[in-house]
C-alpha positions in Angstrom: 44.7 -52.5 43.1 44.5 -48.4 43.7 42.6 -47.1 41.0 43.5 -43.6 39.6 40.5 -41.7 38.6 41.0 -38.2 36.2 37.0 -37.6 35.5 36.6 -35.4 38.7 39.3 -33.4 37.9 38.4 -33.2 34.3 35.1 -32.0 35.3 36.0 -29.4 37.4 38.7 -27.6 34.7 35.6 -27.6 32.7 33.5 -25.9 35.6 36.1 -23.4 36.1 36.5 -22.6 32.3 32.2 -22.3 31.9 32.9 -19.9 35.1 34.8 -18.2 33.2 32.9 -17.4 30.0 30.1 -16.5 32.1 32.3 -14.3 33.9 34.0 -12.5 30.6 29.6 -12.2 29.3 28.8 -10.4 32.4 31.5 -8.2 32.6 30.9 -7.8 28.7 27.2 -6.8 29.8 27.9 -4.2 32.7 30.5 -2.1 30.5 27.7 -2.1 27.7 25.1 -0.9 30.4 27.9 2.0 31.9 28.5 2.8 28.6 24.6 3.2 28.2 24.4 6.2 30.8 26.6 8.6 28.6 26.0 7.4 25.5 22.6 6.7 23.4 21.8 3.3 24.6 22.4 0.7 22.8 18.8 -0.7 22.6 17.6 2.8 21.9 16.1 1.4 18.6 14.5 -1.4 20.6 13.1 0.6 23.1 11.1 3.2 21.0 9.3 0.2 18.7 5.6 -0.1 19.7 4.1 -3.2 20.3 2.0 -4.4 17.5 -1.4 -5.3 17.6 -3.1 -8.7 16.1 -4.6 -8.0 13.3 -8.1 -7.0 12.7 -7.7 -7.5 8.7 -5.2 -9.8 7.5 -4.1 -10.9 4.0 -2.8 -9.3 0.8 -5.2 -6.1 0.3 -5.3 -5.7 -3.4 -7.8 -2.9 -3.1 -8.7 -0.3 -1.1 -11.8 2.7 -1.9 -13.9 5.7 0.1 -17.4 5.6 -0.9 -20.1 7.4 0.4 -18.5 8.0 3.8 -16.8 4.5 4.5 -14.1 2.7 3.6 -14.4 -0.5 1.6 -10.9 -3.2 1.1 -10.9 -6.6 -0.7 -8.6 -9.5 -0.2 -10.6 -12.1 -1.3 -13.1 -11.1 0.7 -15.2 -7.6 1.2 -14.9 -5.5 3.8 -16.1 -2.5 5.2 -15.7 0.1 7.7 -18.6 2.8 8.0 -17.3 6.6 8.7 -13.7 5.5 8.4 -13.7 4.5 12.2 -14.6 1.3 13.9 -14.1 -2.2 13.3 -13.6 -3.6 10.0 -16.8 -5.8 9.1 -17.3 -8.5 6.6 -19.9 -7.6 3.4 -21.7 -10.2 1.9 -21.3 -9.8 -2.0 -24.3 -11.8 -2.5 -22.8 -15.3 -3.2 -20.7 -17.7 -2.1 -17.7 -16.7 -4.1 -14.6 -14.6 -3.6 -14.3 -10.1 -3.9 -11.1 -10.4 -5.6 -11.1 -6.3 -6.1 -13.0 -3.0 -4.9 -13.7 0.3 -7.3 -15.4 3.0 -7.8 -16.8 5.7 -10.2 -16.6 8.5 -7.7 -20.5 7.5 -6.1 -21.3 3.9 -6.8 -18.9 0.8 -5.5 -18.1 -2.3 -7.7 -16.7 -5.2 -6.8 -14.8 -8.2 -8.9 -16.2 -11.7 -7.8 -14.3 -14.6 -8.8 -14.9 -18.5 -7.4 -12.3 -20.0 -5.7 -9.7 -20.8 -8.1 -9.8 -16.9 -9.3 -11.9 -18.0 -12.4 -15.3 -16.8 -13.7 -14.9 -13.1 -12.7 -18.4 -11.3 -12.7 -18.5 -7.5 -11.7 -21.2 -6.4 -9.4 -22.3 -2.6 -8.6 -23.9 -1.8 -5.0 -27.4 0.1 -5.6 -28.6 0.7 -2.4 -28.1 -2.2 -0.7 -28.8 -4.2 -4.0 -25.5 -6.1 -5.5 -26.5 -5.9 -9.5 -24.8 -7.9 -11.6 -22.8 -6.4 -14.7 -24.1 -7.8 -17.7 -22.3 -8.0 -21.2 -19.2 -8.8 -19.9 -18.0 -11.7 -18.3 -14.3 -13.4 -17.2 -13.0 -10.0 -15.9 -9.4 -10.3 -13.9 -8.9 -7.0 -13.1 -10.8 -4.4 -12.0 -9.8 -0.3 -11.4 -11.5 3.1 -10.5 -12.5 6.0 -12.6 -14.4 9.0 -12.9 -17.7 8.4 -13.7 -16.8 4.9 -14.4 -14.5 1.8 -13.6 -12.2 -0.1 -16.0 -12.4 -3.7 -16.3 -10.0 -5.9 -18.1 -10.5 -9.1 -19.8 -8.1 -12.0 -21.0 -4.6 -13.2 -20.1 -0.6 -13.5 -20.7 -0.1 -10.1 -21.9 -3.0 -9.6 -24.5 -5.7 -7.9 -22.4 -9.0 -6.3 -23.2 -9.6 -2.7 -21.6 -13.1 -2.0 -20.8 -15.2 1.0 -19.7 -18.6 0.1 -16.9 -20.6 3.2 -17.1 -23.9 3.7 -14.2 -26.7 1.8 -16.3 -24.6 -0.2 -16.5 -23.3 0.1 -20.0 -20.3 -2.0 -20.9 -17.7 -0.4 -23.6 -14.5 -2.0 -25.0 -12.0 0.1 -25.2 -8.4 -1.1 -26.6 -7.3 -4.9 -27.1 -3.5 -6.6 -27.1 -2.8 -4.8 -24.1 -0.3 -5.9 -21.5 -0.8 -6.5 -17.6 -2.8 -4.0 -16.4 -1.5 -2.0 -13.3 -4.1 0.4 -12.7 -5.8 4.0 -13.2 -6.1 7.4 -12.5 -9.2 9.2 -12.1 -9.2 13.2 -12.9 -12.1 15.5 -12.5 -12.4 15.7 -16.5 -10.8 12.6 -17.7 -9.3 9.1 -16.8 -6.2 6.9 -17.5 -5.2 3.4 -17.7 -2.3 2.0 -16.9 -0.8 -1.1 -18.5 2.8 -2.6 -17.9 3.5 -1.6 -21.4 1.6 2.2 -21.6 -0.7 4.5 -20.3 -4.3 5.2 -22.3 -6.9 7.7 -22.4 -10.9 6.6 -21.2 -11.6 6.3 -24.7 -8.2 3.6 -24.9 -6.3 5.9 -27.1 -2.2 5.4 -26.5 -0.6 8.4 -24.8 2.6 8.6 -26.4 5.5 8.9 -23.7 9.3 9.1 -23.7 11.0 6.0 -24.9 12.5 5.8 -21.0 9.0 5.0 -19.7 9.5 1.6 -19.8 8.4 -1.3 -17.4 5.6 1.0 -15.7 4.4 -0.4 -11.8 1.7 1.9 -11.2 0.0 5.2 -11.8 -1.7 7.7 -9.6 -3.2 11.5 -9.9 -3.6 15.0 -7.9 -6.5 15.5 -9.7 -4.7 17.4 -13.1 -1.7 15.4 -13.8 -1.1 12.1 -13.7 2.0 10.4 -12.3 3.5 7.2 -13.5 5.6 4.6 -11.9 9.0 2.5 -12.8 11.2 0.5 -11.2 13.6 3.7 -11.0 11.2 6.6 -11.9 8.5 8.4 -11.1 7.1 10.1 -14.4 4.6 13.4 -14.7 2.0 14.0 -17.3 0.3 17.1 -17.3 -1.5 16.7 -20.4 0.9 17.8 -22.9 4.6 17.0 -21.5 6.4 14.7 -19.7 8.8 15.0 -16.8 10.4 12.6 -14.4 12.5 12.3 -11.3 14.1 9.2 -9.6 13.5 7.5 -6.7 15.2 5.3 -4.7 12.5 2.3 -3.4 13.6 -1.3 -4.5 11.1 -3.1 -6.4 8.1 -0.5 -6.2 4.6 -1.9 -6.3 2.4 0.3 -5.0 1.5 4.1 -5.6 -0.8 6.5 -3.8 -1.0 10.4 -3.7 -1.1 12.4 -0.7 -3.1 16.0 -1.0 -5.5 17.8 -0.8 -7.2 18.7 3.0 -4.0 16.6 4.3 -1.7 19.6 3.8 0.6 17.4 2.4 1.9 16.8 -1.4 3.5 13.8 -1.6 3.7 10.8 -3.9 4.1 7.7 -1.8 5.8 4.7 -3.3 5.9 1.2 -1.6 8.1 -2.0 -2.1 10.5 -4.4 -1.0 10.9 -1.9 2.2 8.2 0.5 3.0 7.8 3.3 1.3 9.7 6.1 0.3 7.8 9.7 -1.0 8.1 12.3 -4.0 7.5 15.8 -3.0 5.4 17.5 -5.4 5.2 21.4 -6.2 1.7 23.2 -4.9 0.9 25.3 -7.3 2.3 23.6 -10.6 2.2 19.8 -9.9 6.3 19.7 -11.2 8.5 16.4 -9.6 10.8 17.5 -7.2 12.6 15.3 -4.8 12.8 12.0 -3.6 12.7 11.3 0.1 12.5 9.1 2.8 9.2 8.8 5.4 10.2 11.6 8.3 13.0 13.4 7.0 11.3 16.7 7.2 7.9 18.4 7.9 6.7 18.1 4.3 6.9 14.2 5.0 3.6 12.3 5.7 5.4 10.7 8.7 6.0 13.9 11.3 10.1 13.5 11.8 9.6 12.8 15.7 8.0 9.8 14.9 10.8 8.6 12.1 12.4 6.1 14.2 9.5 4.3 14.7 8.2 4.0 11.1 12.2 3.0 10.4 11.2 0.4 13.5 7.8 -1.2 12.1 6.8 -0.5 9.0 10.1 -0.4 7.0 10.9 -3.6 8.3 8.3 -4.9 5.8 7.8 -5.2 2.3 4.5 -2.7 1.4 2.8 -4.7 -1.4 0.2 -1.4 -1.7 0.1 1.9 -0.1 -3.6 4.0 0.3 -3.8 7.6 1.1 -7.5 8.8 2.2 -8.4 12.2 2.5 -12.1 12.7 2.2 -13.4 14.5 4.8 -16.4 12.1 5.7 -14.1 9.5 6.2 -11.5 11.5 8.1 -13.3 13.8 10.0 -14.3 10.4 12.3 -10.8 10.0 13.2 -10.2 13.6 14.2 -7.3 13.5 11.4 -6.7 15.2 8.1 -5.8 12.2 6.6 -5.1 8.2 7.1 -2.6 6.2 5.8 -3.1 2.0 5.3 -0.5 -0.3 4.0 -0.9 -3.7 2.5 2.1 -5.5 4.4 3.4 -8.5 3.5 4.3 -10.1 7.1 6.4 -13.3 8.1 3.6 -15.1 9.8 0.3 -13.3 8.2 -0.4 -10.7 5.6 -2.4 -7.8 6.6 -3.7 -4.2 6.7 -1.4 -1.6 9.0 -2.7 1.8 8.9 -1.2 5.1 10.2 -3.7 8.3 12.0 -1.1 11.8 11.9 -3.5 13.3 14.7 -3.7 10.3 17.0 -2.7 10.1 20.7 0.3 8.2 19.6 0.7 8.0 15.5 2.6 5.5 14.9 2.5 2.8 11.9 0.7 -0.3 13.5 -1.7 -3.2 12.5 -5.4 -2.4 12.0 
């Protein structure tokens, strides 16, 4: 019997069809790459993204000071970098438990020490190179900077305890009931608390504000007035009035003012997709407007270099944002100021950090 057999001929029509695709994808390709060489490439974006480095300092940074000429972050761990430059270096906190948070009063650093299930928190205060424990106060879950002293906060599910550490160390409570604290402000004659619910004076006394300032993320200072974060707003105090501009960065979480030596007066606001800055006025410390990292000179991102932040760091949610400008800390980098970024990344956490004056200053990990 003559047997008929179809498969060869089945196999090549499918040969010649694959053929085919891969013809249509290369011819696909070369038009892209002729369209390339009188038009902005289409990979331009691709091509201008710097490689990243592998992280020196990884995990969420919920803390991040200058003291006495080097820099000092906690993520569960203390660490420290000596004249701003260098590697970062692990500190022992003397004990085996965890640095959940880093302050300071201006001179002396403190540090929040929790065991490993973030319970039992104990403040210590560096005295030379002596960690001392803070006595007469004890369960502490938050801890924040000052002027001449830190705040720590006691208790839980919106019905905190506000307390002032003073060098001796002297322990003060300040205001009870409080909700979720969210940070401070240190000015040269006063400080301020910030809870979820208000902001407060040292002494814990209620600063009445407008009945928009609602929901508050975070709160930072020039130095004279204090500026308060929303989900929508940024909001000035200057001791007497309020004011308040919007801003456009979804799900802010972390605040940080940029002034002083760096030339620059900027509030930077970070969230869900970098960060985005408020310009502030010089002379008189008045909100004016919202912009994004790059757009112009006054940004702390020079505009040449906006493409690449738009390629790196924006890609990221910014869980906290630090500006540093003190010159002892600066001065090692041959920069008038540093940025650092607590970025939450797909595969690890970590620190990113960005030097204006460098070779090549670009947004990168540390």
């Amino acid at each position: 019997m003559k047997r008929t057999d179809t498969a060869p001929a089945g196999r090549k029509a499918e040969s010649r069809n694959t053929y085919y695709r891969i013809g249509l994808a290369a011819a696909a390709l070369g038009a892209l790459i002729l369209m390339s060489c009188s038009q902005d490439p289409i990979f331009a974006a691709i091509e201008k993204e710097v490689k990243l480095k592998e992280p020196s300092l990884r995990g969420d940074i919920t803390s991040f000071v200058a003291v006495d000429g080097s820099l000092y972050a906690a993520n569960g761990f203390l660490y420290k970098r000596t004249g701003g430059a260098g590697d970062w270096e692990s500190v022992s906190t003397g004990g085996g438990d965890r640095c959940a948070m880093v302050a300071t009063d201006g001179t002396h650093l403190y540090i929040l020490c929790t065991d490993y299930d973030g319970e039992n928190g104990v403040v210590r205060r560096l005295n030379g190179e002596t960690w001392e424990t803070v006595t007469d106060i004890s369960d502490v879950v938050y801890l924040s900077s000052g002027s001449g002293g830190v705040f720590a906060f006691t208790g839980s599910d919106d019905s905190y305890t506000a307390h002032r550490i003073t060098v001796s160390p002297a322990v003060t409570a300040l205001a009870s009931g409080l909700s979720t604290p969210v940070g401070s402000a240190a000015l040269a004659v006063s400080d301020y608390f910030a809870t979820t619910g208000g902001v407060y004076t040292a002494a814990g006394a209620l600063v009445v504000g407008p009945e928009s300032l609602t929901g508050i993320r975070g709160i930072t200072t020039n130095g004279t007035d204090i500026y308060v974060m929303t989900k929508g707003d940024l909001y000035r105090y200057n001791g007497t009035t309020w004011s308040n501009t919007g801003h456009s960065v979804t799900e802010p979480s972390g605040i940080a003012w940029l002034g002083g030596s760096s030339g620059k007066n900027l509030i930077l606001i970070s969230g869900a997709s970098g960060f985005g800055e408020v310009v502030v006025d010089s002379a008189t410390g008045a909100l004016q407007s919202f912009q994004n990292p790059g757009d112009n000179d006054s940004s702390s991102i020079p505009p040449a270099h906006k493409t690449q932040y738009e390629n790196s760091l924006d890609k990221w949610a910014v869980y906290r944002i630090f500006a540093v400008t003190s010159d002892t800390v600066t001065n090692s980098l041959h920069t008038p100021y540093a940025l650092y970024a607590s970025v939450a990344d797909p595969n690890y956490n970590g620190l990113w950090s960005f030097y204006p004056s460098a070779d090549s200053p670009n947004w990168n990990r540390e």
